[in-house]
TORDRENLUM-919360 format. One record per atom (N, C-alpha, C, O): residue in three letters; atom name; z negated, y, x negated. Coordinates in steps of 0.001 Angstrom, whole numbers, plus 524288, in hexadecimal, padded with zeros to 5 digits. Layout:
BEGIN
+-----+----+-------+-------+-------+
|   r |  a |    pz |    py |    px |
+-----+----+-------+-------+-------+
| ALA | CA |     Z |     Y |     X |
...
+-----+----+-------+-------+-------+
//
This chain:
BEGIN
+-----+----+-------+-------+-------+
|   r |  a |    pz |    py |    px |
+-----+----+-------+-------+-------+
| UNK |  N | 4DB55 | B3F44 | 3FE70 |
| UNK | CA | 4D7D5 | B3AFF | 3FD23 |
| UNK |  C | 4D2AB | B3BBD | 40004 |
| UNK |  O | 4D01D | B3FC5 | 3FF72 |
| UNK |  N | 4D0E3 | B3734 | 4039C |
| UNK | CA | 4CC03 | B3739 | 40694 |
| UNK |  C | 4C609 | B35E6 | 400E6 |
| UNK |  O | 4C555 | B3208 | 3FE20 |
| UNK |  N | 4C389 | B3A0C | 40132 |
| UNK | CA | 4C010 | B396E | 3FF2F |
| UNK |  C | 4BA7C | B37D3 | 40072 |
| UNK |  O | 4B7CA | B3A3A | 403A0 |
| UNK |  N | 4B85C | B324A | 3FCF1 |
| UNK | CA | 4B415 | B2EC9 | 4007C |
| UNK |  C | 4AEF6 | B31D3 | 40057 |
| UNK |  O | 4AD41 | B353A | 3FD68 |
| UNK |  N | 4AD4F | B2FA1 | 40421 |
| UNK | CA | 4A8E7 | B3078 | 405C3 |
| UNK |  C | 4A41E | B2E1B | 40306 |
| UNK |  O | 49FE3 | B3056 | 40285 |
| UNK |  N | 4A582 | B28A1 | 40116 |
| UNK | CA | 4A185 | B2601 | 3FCF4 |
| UNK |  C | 4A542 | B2305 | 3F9A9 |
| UNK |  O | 4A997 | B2106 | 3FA41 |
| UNK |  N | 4A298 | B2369 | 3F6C7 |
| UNK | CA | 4A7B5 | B20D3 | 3F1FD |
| UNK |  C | 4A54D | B1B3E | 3EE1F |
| UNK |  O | 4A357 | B1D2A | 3EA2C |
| UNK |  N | 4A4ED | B1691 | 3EDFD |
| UNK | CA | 4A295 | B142F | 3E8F8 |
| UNK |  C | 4A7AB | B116C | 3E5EE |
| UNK |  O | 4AC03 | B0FA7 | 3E6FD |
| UNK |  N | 4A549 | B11FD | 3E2D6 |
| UNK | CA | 4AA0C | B0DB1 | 3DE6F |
| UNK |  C | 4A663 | B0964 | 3DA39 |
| UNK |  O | 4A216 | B09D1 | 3D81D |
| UNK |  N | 4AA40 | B0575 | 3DA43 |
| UNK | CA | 4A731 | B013C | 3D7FB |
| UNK |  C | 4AC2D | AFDF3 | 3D410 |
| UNK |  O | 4B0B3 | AFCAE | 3D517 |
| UNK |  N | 4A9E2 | AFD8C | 3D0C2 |
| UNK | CA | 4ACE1 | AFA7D | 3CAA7 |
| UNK |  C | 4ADB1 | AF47E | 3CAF5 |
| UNK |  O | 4A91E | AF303 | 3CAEA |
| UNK |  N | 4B0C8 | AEFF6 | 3CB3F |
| UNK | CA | 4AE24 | AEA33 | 3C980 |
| UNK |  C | 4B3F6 | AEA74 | 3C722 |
| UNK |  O | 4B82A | AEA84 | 3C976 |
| UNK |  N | 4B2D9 | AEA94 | 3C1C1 |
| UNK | CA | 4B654 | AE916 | 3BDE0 |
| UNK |  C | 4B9A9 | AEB6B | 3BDFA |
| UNK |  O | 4B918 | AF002 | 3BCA9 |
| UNK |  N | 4BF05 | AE98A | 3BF9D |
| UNK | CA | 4C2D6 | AEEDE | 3BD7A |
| UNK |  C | 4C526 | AEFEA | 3C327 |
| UNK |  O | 4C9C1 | AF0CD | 3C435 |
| UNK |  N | 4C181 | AEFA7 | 3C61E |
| UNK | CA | 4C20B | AF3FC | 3CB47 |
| UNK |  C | 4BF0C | AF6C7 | 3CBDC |
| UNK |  O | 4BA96 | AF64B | 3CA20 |
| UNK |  N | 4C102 | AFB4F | 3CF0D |
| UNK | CA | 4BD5C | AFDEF | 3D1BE |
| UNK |  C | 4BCA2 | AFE1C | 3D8CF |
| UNK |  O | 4C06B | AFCD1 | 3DB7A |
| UNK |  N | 4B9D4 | AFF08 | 3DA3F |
| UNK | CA | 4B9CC | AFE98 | 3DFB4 |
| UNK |  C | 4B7A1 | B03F9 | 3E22B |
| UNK |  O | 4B3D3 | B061A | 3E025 |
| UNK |  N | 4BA51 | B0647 | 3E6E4 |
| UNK | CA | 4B7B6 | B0C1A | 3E862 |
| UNK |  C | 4B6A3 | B0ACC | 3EDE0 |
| UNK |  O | 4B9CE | B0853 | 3F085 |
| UNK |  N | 4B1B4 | B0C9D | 3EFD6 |
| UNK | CA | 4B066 | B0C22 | 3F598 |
| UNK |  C | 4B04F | B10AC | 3F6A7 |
| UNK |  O | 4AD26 | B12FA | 3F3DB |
| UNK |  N | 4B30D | B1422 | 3FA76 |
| UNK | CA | 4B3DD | B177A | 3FC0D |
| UNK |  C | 4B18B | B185A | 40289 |
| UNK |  O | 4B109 | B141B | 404BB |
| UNK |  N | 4B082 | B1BA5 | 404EA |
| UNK | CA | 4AECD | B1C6A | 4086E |
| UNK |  C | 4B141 | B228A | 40AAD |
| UNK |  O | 4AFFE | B26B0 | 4089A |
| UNK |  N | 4B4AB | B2228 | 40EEB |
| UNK | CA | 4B9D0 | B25A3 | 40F2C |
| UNK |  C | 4B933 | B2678 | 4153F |
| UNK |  O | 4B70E | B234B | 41827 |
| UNK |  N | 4BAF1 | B2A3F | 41679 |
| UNK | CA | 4BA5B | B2DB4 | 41C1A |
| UNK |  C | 4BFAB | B2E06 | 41E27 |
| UNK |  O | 4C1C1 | B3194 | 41BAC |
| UNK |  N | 4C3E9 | B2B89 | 4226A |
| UNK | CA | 4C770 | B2D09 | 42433 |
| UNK |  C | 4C7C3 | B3212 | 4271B |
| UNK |  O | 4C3C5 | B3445 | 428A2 |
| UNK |  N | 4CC30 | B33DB | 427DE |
| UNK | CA | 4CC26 | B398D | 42A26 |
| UNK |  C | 4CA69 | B36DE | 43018 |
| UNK |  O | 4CA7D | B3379 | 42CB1 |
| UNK |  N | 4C9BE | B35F8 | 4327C |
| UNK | CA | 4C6B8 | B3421 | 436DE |
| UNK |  C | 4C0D0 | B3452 | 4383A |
| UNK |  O | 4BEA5 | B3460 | 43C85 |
| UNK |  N | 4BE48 | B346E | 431DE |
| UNK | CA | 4B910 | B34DD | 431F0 |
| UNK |  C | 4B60D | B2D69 | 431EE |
| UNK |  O | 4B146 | B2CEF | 4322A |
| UNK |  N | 4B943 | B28F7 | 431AB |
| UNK | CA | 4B8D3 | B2456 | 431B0 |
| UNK |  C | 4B82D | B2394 | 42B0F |
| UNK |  O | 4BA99 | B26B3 | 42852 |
| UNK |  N | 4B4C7 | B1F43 | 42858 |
| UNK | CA | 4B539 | B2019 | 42479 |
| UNK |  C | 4B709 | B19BE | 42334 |
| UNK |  O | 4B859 | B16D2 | 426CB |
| UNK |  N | 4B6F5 | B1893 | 41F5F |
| UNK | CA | 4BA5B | B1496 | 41B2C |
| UNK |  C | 4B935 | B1488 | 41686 |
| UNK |  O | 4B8ED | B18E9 | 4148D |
| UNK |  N | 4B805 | B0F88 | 412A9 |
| UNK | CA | 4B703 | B0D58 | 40D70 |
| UNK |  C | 4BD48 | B0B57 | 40C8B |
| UNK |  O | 4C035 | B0858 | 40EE7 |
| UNK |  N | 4BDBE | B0F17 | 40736 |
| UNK | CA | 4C2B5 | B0AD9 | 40611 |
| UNK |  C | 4BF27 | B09D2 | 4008D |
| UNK |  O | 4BB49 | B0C05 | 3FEB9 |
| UNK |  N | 4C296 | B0526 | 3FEC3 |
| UNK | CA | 4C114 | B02E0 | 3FB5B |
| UNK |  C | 4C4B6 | B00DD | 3F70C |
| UNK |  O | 4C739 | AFCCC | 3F798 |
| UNK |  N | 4C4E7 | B03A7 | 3F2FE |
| UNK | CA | 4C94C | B0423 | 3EFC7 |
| UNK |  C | 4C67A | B0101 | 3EA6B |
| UNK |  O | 4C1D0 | B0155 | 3E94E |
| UNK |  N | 4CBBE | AFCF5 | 3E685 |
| UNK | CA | 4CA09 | AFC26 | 3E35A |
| UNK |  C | 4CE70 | AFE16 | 3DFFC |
| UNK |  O | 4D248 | B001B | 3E20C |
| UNK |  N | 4CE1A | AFDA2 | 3DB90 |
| UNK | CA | 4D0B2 | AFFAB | 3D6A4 |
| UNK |  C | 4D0A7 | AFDD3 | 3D2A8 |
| UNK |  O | 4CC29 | AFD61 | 3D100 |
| UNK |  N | 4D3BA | AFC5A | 3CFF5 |
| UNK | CA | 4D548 | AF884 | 3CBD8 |
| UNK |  C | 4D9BC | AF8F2 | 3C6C1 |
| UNK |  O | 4DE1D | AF7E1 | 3C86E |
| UNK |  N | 4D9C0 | AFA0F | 3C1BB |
| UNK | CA | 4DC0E | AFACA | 3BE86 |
| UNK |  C | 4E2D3 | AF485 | 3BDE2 |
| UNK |  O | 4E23F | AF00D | 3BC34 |
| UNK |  N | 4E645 | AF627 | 3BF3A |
| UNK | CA | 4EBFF | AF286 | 3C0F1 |
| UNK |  C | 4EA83 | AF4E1 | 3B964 |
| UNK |  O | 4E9B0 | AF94E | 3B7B4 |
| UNK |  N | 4EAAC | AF100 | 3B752 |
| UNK | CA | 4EB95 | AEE6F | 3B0B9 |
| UNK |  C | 4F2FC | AEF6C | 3B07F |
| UNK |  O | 4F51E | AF2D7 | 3ADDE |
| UNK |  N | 4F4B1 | AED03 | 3B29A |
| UNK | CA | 4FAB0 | AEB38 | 3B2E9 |
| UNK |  C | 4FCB0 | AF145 | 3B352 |
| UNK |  O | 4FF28 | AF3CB | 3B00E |
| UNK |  N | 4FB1B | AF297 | 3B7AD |
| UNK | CA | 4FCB3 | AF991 | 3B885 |
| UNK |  C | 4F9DE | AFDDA | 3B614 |
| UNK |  O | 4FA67 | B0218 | 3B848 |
| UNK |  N | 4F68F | AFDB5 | 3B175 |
| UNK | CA | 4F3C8 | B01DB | 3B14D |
| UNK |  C | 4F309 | B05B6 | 3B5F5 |
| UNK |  O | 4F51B | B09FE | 3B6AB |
| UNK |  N | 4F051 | B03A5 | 3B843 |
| UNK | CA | 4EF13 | B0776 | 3BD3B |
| UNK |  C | 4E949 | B05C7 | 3C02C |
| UNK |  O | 4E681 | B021F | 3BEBF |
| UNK |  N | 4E86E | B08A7 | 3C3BA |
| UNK | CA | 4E43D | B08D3 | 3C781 |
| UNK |  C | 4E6BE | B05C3 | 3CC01 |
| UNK |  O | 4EB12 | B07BD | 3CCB0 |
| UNK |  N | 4E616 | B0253 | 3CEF5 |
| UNK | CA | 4E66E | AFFBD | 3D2CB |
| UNK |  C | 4E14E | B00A8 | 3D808 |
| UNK |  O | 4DD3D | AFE17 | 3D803 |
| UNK |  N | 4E27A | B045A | 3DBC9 |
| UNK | CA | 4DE6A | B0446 | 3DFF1 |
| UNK |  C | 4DFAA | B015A | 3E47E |
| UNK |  O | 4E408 | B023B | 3E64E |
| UNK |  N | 4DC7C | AFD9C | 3E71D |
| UNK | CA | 4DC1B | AFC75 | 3ECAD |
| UNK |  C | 4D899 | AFF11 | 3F0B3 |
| UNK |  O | 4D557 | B0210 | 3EED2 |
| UNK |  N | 4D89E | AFE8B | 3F5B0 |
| UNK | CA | 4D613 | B0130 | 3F937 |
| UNK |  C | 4D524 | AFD31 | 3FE88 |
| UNK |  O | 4D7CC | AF969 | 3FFDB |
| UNK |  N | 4D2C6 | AFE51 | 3FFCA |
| UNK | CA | 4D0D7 | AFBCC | 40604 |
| UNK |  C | 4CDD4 | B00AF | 4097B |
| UNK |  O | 4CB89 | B0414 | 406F6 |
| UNK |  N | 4CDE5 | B00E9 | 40ED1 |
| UNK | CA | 4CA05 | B04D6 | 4101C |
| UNK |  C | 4C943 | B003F | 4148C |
| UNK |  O | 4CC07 | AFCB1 | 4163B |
| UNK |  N | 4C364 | B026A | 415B4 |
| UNK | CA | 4BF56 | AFDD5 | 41ABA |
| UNK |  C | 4BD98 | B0491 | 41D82 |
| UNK |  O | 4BC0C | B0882 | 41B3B |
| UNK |  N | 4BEB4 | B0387 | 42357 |
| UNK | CA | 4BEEA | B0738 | 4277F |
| UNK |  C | 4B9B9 | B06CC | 42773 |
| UNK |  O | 4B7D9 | B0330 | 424E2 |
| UNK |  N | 4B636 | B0A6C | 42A4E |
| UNK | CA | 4B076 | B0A81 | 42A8B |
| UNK |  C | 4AFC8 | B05B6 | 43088 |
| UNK |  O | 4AC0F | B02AE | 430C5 |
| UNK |  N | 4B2C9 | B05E1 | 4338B |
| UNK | CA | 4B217 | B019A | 4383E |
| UNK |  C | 4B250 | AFC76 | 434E1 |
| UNK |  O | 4B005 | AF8C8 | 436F5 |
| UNK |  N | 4B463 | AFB84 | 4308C |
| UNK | CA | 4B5B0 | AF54B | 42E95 |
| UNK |  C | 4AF9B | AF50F | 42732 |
| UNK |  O | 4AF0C | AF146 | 42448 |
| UNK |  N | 4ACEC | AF9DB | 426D9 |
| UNK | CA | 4AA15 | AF987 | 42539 |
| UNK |  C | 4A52F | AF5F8 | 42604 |
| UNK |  O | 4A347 | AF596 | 4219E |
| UNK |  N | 4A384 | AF467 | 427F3 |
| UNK | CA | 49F39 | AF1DB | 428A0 |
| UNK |  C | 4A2C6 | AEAD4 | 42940 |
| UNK |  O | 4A0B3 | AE7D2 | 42620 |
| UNK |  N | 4A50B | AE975 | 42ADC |
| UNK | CA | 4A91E | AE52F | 42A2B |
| UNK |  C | 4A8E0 | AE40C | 42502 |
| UNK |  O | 4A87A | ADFB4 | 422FC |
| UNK |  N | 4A921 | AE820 | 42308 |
| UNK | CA | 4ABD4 | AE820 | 41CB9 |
| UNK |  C | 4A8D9 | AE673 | 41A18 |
| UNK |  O | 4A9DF | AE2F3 | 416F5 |
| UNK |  N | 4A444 | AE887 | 41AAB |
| UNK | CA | 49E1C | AE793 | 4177A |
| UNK |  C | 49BCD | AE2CC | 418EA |
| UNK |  O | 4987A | AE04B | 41681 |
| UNK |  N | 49DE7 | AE1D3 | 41D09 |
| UNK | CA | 49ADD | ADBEE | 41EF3 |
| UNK |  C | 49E24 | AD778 | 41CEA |
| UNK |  O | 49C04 | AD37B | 41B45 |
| UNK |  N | 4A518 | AD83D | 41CFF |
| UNK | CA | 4A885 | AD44A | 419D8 |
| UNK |  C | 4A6B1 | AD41A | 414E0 |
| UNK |  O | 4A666 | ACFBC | 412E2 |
| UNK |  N | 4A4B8 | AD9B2 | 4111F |
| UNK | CA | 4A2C4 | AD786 | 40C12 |
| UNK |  C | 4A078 | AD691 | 40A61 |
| UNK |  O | 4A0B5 | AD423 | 4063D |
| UNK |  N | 49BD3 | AD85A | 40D4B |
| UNK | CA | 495EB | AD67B | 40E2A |
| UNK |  C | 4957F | ACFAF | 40CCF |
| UNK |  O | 4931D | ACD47 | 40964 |
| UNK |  N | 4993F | ACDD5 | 41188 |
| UNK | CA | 498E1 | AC9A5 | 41162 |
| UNK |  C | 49CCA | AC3A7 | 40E07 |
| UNK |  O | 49C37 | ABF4A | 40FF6 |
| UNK |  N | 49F66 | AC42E | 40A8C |
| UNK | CA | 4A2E3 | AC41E | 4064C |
| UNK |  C | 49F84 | AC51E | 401E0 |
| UNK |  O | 49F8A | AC169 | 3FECF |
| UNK |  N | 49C43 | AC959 | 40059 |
| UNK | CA | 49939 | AC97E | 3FC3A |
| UNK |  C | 493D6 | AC86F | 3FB47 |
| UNK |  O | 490EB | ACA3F | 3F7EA |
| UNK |  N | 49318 | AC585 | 3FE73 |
| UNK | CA | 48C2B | AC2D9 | 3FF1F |
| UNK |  C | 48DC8 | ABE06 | 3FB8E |
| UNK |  O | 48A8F | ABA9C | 3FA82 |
+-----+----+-------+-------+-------+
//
């Protein structure tokens, strides 16, 4: 397991969300962005994931940048 470099987590209702900030063995780094969610039906934990490459970072911030104004 790659262990992050900066870590935040954030609550809205019955998710959670983790921003991670992660180092490939290359020395290139990467945000994945995982949410997590209680499956009712399955008693279980349900996680998703995405990771944004550090070249598609600033893209990223400007697509949501601009969507959340």
């Amino acid at each position: 397991m790659v262990e992050a470099l900066k870590s935040e987590r954030i609550k809205i209702g019955s998710r959670t969300f983790f921003f991670d900030l992660l180092e490939a063995k290359d020395g290139s780094k990467y945000v994945k962005i995982s949410e997590s969610r209680r499956d009712e039906k399955e008693d279980k934990f349900k996680r998703q994931s995405i990771m944004v490459f550090s070249e598609g970072f600033e893209d990223f911030k400007n697509a949501f940048d601009k969507i959340t104004q």
